[in-house]
Backbone as CSV, one residue per row, in Angstrom:
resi,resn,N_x,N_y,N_z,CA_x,CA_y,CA_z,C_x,C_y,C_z
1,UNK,-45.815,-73.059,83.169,-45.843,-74.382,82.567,-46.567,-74.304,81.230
2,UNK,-45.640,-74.738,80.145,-46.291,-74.541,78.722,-47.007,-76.419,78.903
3,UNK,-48.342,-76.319,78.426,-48.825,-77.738,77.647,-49.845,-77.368,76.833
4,UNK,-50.323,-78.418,76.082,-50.924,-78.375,75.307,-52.615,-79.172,75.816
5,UNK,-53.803,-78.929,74.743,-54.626,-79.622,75.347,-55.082,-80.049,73.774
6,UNK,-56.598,-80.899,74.433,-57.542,-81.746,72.750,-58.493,-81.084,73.300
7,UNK,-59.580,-80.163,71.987,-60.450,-79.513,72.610,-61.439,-80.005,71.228
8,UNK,-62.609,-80.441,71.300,-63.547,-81.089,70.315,-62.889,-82.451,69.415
9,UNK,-61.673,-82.857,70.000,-61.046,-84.201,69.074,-60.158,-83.846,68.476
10,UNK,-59.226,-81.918,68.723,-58.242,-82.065,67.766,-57.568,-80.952,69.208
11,UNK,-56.207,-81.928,69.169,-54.873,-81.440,69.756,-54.699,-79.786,69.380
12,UNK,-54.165,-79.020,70.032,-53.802,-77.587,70.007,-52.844,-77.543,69.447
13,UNK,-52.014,-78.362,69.229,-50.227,-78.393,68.752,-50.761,-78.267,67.365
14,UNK,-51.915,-78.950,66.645,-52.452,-78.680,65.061,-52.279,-77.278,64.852
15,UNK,-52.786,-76.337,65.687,-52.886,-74.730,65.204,-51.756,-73.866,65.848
16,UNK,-50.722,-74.515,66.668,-49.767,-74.064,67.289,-50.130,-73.210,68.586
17,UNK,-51.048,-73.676,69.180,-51.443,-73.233,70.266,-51.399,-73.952,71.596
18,UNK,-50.561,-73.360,72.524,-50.667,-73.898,73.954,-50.912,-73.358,75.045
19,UNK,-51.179,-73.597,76.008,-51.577,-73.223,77.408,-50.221,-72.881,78.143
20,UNK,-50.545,-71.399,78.413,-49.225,-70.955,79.091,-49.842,-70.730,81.285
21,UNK,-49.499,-71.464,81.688,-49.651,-71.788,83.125,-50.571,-72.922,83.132
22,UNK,-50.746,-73.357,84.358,-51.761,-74.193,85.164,-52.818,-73.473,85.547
23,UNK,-53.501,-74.632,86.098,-55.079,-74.011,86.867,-55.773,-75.401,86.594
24,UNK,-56.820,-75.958,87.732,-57.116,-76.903,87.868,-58.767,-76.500,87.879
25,UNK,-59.496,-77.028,86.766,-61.127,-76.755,87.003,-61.741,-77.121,88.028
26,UNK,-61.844,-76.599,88.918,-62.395,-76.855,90.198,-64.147,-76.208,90.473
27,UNK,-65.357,-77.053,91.008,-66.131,-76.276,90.848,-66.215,-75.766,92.110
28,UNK,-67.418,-74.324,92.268,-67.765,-73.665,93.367,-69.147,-74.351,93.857
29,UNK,-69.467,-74.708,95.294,-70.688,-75.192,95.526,-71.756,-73.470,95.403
30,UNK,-73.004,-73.664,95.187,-73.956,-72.781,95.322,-74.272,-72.366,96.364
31,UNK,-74.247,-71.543,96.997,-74.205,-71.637,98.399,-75.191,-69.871,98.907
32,UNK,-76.209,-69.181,99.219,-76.893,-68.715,99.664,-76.684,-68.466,101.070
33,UNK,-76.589,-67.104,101.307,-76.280,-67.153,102.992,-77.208,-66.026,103.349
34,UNK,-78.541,-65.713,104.940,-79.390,-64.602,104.602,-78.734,-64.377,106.095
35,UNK,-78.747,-63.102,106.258,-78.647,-62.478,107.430,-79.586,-62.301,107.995
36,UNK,-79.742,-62.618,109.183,-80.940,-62.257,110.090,-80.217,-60.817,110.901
37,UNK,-81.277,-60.089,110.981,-81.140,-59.083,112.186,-81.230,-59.190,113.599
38,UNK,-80.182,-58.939,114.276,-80.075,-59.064,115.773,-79.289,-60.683,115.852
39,UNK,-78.790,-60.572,114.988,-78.100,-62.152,115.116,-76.737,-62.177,114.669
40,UNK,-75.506,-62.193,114.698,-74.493,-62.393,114.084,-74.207,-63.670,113.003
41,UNK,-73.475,-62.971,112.300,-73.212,-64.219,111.403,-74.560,-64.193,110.224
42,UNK,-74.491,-65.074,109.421,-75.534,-65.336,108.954,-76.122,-67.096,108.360
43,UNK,-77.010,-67.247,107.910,-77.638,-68.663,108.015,-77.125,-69.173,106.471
44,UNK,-76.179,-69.923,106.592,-76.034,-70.403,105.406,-77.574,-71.661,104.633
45,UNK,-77.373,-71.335,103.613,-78.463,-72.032,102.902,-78.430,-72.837,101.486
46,UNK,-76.856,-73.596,101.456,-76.512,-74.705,100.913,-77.224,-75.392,100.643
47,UNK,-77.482,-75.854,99.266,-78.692,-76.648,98.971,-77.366,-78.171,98.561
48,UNK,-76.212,-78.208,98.409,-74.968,-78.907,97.971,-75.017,-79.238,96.698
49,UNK,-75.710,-78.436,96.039,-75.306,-78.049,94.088,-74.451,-77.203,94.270
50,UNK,-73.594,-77.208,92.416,-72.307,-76.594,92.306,-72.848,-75.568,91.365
51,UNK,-71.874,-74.739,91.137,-71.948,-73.799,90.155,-71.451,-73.821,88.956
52,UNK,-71.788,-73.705,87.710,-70.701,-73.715,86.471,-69.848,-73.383,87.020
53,UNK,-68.518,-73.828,85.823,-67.265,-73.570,86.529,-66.554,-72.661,85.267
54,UNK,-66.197,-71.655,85.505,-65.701,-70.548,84.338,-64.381,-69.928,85.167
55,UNK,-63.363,-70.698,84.088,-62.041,-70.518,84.418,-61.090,-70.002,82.882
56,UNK,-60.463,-68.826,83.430,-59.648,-68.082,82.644,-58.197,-68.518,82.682
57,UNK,-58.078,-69.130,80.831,-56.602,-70.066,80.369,-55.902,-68.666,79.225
58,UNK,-54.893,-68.681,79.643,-53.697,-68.369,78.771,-53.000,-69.106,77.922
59,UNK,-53.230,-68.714,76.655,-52.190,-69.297,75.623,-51.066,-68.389,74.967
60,UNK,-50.476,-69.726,74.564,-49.433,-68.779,73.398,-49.455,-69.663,71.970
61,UNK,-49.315,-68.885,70.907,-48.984,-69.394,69.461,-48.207,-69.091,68.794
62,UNK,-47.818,-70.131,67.965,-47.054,-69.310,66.905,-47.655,-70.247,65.951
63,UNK,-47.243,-70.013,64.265,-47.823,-70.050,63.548,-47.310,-71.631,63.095
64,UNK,-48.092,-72.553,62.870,-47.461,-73.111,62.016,-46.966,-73.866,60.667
65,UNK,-46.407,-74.518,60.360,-46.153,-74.612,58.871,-46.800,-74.484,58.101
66,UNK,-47.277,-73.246,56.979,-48.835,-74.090,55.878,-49.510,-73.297,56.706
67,UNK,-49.334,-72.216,57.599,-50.323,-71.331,57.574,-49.759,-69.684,57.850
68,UNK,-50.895,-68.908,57.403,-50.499,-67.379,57.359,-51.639,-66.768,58.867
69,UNK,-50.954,-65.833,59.310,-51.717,-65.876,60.635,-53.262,-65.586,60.432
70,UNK,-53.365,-64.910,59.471,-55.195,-64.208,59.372,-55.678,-65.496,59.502
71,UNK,-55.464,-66.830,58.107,-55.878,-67.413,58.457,-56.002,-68.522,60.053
72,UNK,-54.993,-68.717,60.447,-54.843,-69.299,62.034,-55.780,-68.943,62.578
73,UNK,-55.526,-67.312,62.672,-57.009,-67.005,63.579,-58.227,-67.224,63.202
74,UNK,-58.409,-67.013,62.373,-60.013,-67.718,61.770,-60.476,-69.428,62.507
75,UNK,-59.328,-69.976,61.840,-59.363,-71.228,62.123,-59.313,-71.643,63.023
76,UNK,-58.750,-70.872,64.485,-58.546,-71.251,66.108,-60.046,-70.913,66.403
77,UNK,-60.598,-69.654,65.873,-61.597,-68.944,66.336,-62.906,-70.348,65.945
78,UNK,-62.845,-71.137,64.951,-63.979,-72.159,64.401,-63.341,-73.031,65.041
79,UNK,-62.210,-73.326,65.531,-62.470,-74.396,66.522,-62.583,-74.063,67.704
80,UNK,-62.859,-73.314,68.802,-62.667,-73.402,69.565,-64.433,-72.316,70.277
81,UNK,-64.893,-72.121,68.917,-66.446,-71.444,69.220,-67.674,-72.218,69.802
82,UNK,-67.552,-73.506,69.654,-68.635,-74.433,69.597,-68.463,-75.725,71.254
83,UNK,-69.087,-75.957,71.616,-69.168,-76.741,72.839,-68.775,-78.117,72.562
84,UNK,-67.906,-78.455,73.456,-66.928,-79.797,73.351,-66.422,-80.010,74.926
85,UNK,-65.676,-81.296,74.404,-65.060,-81.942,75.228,-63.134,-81.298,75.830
86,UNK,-62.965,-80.801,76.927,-61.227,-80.114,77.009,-60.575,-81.223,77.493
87,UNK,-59.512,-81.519,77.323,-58.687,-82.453,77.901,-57.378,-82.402,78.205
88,UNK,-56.796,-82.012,78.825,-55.545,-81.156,79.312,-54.270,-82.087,79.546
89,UNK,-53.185,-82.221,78.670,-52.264,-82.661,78.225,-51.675,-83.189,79.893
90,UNK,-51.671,-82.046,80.668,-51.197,-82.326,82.216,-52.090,-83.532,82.940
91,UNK,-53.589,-83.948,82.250,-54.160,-84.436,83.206,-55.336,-85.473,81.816
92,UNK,-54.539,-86.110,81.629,-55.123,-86.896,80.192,-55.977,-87.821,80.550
93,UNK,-56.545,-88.248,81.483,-57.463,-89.010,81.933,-58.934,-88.405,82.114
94,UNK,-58.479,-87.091,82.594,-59.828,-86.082,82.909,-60.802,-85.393,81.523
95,UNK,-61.870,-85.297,81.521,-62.607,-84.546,80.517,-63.356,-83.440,81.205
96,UNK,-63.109,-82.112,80.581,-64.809,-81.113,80.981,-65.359,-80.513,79.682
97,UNK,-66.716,-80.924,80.335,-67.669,-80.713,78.810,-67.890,-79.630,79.182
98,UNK,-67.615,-78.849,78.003,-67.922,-76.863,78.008,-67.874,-76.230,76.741
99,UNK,-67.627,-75.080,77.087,-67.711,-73.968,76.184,-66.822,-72.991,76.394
100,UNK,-65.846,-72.940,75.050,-65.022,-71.335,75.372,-66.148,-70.297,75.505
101,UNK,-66.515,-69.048,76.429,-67.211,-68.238,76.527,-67.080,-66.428,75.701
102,UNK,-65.833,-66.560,75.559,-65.515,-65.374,75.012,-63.900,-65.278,74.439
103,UNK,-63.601,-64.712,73.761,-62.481,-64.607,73.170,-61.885,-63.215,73.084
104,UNK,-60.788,-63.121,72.040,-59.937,-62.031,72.347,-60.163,-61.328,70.871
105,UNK,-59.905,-59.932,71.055,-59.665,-59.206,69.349,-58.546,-59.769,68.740
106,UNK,-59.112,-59.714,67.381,-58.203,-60.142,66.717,-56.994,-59.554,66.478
107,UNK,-57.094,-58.008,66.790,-55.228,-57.560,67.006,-54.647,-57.805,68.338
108,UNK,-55.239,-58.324,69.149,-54.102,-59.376,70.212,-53.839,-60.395,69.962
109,UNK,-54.151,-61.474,68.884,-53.970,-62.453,68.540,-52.576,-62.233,67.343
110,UNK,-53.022,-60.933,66.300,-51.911,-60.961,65.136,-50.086,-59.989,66.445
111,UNK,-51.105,-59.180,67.048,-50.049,-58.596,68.045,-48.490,-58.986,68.523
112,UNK,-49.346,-59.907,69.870,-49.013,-60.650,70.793,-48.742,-61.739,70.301
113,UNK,-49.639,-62.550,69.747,-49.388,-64.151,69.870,-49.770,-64.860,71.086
114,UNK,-50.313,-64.027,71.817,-50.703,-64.622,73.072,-52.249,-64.110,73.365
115,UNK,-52.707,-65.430,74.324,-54.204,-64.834,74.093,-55.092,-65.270,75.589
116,UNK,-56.022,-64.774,76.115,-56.563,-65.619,77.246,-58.073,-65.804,76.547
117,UNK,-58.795,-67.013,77.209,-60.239,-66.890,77.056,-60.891,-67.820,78.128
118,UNK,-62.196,-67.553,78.029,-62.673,-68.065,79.384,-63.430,-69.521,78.966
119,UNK,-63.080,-70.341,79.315,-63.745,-71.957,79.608,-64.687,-72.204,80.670
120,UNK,-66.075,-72.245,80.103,-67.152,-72.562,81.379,-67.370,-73.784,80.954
121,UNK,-67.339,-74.706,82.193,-67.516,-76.370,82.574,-68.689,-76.108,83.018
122,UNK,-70.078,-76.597,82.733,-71.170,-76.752,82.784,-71.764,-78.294,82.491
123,UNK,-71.530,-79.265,83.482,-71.574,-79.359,84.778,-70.617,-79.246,84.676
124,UNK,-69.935,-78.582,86.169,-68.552,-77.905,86.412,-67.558,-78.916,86.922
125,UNK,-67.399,-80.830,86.841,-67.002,-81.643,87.145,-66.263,-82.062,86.052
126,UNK,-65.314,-82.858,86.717,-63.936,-83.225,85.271,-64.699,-84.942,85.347
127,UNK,-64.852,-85.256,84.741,-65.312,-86.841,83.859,-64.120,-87.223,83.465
128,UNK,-63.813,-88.783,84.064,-63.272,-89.833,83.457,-63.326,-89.674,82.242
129,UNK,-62.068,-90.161,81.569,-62.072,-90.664,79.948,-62.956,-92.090,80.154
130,UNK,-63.405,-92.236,78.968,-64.005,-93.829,78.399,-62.968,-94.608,78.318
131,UNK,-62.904,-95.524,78.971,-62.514,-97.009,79.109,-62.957,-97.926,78.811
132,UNK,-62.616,-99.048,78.014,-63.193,-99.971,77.726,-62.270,-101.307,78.707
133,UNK,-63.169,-101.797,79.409,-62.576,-103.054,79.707,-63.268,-104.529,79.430
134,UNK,-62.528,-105.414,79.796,-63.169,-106.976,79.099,-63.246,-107.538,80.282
135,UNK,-64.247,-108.432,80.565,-63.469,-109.983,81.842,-63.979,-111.218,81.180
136,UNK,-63.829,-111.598,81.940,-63.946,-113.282,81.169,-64.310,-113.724,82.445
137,UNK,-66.030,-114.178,82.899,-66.114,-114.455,84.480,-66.578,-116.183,84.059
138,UNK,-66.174,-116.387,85.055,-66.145,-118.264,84.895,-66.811,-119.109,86.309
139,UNK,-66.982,-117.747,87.341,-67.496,-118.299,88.601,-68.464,-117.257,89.330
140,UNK,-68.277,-116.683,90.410,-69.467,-116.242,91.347,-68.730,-114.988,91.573
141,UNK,-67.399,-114.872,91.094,-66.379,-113.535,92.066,-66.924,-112.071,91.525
142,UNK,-67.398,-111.449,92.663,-68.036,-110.367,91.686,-66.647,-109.630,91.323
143,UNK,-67.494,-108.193,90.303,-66.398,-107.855,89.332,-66.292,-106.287,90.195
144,UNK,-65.678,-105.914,90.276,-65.734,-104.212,90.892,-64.939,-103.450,89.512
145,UNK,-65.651,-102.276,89.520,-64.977,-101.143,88.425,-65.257,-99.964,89.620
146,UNK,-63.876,-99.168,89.567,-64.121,-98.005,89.861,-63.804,-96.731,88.634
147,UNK,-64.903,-95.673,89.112,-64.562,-94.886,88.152,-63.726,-93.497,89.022
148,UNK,-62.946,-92.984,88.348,-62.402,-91.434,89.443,-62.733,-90.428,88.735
149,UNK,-63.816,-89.688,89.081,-63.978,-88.668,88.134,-63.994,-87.771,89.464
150,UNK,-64.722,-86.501,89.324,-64.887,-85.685,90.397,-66.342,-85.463,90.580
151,UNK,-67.239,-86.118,90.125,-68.422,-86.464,90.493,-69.073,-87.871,89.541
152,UNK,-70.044,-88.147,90.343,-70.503,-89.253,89.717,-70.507,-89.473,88.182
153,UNK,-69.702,-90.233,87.897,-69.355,-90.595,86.320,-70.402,-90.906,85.554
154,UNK,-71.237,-90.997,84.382,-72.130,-91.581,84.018,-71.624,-92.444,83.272
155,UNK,-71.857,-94.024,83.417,-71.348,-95.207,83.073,-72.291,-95.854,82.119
156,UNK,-71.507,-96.668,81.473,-72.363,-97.907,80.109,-71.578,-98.671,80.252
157,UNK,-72.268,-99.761,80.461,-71.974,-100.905,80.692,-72.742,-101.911,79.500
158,UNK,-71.968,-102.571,78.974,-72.468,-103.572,77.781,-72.151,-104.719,78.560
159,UNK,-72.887,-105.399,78.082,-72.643,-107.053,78.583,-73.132,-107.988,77.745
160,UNK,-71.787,-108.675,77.350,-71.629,-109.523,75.578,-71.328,-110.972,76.647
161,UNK,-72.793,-111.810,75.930,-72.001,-113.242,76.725,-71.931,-113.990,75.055
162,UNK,-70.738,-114.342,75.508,-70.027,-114.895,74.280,-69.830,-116.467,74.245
163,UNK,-70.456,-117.341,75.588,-70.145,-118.490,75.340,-72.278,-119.085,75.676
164,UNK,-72.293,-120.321,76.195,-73.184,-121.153,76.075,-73.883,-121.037,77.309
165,UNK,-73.301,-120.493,77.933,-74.161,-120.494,79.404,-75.206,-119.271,79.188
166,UNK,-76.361,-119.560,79.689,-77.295,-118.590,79.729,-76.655,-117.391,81.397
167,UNK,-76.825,-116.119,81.060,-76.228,-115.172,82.485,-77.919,-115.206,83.102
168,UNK,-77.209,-115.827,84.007,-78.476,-115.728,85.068,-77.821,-114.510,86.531
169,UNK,-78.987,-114.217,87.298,-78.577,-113.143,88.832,-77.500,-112.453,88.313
170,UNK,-77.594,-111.419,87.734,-77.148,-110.379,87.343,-77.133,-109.059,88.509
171,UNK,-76.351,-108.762,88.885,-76.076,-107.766,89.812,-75.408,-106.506,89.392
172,UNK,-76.160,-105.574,89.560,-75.277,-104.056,89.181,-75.682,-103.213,89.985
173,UNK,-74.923,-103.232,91.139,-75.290,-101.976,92.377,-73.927,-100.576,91.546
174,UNK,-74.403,-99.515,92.490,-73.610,-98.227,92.061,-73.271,-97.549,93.549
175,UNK,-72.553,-97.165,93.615,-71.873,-97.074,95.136,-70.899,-95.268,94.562
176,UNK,-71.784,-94.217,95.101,-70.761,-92.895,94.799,-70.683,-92.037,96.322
177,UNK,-69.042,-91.867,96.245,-68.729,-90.961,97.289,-69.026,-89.664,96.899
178,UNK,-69.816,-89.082,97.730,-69.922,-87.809,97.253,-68.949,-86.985,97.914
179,UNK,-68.496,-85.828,97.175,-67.620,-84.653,97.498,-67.785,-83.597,98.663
């Protein structure tokens, strides 16, 4: 499956670069296990923290219009060095904040045209995109927002009262399923 992704605020299709397969950032829990002697098995020691999540993506490029490859690579290499936001064309709602970790020589890039590098998600959870929503409350009905991320979302909430009534009993409980 060819797609494309937005990695720091600029689309991959800009440098002619896309993601050749799938793979879903999934994190690993931390997990510690000690063997005792004379005992089978051993004692797991799950504390239920995750692990960064460092997952290896395949691309392909080709060059495009208005550019010569030396430069491309330069230019893939400065965008894609620095820690940002990934957002994966297959799954446009989701964000993971990371870091490409390592990259490829530059004669597999002028070579091939094809390239892998490794993406560590640190925290290793995909985040909701930002949403903005409005209500207009006129009575007592409370308001529910859910967020779907893959762990607890960190939320902002503004609250603009725009007419004459003073907001009195203000309620903001937070309710997360954990994984």
């Amino acid at each position: 499956m060819r797609g494309g992704f937005i990695y720091r605020g600029t689309h991959s299709s800009a440098y002619g670069v896309y993601r050749n397969g799938s793979g879903v950032l999934a994190p690993q829990a931390n997990r510690s296990t000690i063997r005792v002697p004379g005992r089978h098995g051993a004692v797991d020691q799950s504390d239920g923290t995750w692990a960064p999540r460092a997952e290896s993506l395949s691309f392909l490029w080709r060059v495009p219009p208005g550019y010569n490859r030396k430069q491309l690579v330069r230019d893939v290499a400065g965008w894609l060095c620095y820690p940002g936001e990934l957002v994966f064309d297959s799954e446009p709602t989701l964000r993971y904040r990371g870091v490409f970790i390592d990259s490829p020589p530059l004669e597999e890039h002028l070579t091939f045209g094809a390239f892998s590098m490794t993406f560590e998600a640190n925290p290793p959870f995909a985040y909701e995109a930002p949403e903005d929503m409005s209500f207009m409350v006129t009575d007592q009905t409370p308001i529910v927002l859910s967020v779907r991320g893959t762990v607890e979302t960190p939320v902002r909430i503004t609250i603009i009262n725009t007419g004459a009534t003073t907001i009195r009993n203000l309620t903001i409980e937070r309710f997360a399923t954990k994984i």
